[in-house]
Backbone as a ProteinNet text record, in pm:
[ID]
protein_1_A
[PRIMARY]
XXXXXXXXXXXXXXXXXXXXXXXXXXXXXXXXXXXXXXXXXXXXXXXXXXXXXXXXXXXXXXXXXXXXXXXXXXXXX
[TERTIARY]
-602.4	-479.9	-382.9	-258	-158.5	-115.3	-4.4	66	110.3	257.8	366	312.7	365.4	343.3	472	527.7	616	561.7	637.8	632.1	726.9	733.7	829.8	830.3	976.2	983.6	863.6	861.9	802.9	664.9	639.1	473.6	394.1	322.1	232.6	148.6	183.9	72.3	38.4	-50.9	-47.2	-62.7	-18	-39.5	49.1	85.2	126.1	322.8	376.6	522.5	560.1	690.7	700.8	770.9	768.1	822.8	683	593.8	512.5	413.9	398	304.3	145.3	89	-74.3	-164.7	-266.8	-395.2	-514.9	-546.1	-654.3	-759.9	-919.3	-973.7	-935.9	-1005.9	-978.7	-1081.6	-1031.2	-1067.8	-1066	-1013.9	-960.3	-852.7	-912.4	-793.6	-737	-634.3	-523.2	-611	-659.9	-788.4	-845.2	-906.8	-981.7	-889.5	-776	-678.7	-606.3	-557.6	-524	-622.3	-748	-825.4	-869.2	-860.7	-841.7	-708.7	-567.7	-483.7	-499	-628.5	-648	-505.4	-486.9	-359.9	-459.2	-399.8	-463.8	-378.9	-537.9	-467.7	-488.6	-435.9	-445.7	-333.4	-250.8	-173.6	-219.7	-315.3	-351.1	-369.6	-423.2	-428.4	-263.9	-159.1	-29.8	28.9	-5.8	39.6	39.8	186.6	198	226.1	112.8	159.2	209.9	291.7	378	355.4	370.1	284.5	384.3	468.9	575.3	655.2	671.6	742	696.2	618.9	559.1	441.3	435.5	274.1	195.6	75.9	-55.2	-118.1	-236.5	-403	-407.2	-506.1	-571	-648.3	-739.2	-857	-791.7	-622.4	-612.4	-647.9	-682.3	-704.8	-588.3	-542.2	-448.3	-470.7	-336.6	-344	-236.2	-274.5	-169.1	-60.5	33.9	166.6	229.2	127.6	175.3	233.9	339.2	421.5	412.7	350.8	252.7	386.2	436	504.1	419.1	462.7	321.4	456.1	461.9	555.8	483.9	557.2	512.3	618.2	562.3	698	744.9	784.3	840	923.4	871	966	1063.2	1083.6	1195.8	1331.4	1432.9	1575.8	1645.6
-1250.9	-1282.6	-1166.1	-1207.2	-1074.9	-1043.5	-955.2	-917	-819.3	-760.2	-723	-579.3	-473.6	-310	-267.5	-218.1	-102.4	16.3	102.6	237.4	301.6	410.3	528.6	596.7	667.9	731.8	856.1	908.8	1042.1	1015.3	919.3	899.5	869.6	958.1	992.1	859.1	789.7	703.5	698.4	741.8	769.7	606.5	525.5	459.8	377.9	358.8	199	198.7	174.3	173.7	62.1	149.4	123.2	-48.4	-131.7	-254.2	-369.8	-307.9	-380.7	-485.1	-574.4	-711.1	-613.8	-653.5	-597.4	-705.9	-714.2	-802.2	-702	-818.4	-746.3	-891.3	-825.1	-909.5	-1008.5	-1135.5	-1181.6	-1127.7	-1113.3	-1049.2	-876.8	-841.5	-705.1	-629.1	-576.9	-505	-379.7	-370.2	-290.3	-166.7	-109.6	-19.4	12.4	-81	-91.7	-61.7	-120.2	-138.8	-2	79.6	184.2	324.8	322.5	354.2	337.2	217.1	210.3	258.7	289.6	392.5	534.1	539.8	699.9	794.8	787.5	850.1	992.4	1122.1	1232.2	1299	1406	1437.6	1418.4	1450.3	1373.6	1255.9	1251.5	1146.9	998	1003.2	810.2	803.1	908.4	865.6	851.2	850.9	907.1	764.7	687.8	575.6	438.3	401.8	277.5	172	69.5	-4.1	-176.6	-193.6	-338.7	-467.6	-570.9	-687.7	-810.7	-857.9	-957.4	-936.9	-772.9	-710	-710.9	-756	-698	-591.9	-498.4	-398.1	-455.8	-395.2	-450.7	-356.1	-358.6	-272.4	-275.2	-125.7	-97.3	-255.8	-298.3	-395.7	-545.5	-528.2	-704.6	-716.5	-849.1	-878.8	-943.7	-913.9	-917	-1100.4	-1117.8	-1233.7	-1245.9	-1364.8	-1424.8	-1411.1	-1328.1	-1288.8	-1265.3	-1185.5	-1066.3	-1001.9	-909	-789.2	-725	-590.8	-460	-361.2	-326	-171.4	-50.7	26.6	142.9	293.8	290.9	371.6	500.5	623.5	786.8	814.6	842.8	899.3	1042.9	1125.1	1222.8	1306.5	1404.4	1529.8	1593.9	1656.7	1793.4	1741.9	1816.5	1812.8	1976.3
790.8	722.2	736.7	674.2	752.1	596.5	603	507.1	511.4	475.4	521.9	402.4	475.4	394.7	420.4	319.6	264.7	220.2	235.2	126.1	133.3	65.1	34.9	163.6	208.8	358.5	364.8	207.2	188	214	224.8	237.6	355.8	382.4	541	525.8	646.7	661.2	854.4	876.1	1023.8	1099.4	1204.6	1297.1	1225.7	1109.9	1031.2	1037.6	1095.7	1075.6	964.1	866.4	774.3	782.3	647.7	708.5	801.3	838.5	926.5	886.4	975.5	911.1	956.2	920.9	921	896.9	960.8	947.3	882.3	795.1	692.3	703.7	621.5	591.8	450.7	427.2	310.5	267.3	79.5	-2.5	-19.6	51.5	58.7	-74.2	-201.5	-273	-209.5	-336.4	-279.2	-258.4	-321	-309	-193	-171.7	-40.3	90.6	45.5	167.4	192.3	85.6	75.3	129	121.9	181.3	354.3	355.2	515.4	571.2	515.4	540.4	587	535.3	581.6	496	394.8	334	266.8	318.5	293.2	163.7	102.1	22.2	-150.6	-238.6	-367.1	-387.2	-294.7	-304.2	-319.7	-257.3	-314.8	-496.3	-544.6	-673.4	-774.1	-705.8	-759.5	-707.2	-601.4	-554.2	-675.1	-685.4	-752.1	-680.6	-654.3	-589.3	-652	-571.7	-596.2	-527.2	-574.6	-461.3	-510.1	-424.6	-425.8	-562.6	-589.6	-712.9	-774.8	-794.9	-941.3	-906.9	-1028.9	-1051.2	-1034.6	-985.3	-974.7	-989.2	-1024.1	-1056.2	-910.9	-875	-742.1	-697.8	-830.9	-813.4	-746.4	-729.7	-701.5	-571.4	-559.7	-386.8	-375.5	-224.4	-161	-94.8	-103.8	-74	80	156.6	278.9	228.8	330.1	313.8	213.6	156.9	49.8	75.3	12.7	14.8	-66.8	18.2	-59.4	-13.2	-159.2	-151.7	-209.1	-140.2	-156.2	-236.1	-353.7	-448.7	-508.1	-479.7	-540.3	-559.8	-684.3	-782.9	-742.6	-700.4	-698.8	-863.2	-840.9	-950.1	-901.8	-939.8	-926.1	-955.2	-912.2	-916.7	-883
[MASK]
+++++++++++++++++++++++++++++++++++++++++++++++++++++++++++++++++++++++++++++

């Protein structure tokens, strides 16, 4: 099954261009999926992710032509 990934510019994700459809297995959560990202770092635990706008828990499974935004909050000023 496919489904479309976003994220923040600031966020390293090696091979995946941002905007891109992706094939996953069914039953795959965001979790799982975020992990097969290979995203280094303590940054995966800081990741909020979004799924056809709305929040979601790490634990949801991803569904056919979902739209996964992958959101880190940033500080400073």
């Amino acid at each position: 099954m496919k489904i479309k990934l976003s994220y923040v510019s600031y966020l390293k994700i090696n091979e995946v261009s941002n905007n891109s459809l992706i094939g996953i297995e069914a039953g795959t959560s965001i979790e799982q999926f975020i992990k097969m990202l290979d995203i280094k770092g303590d940054t995966r635990r800081f990741i909020i992710p979004t799924v056809n706008g709305q929040r979601r828990k790490l634990d949801y499974i991803l569904q056919e032509n979902d739209d996964l935004f992958l959101f880190v909050p940033v500080e400073g000023g």
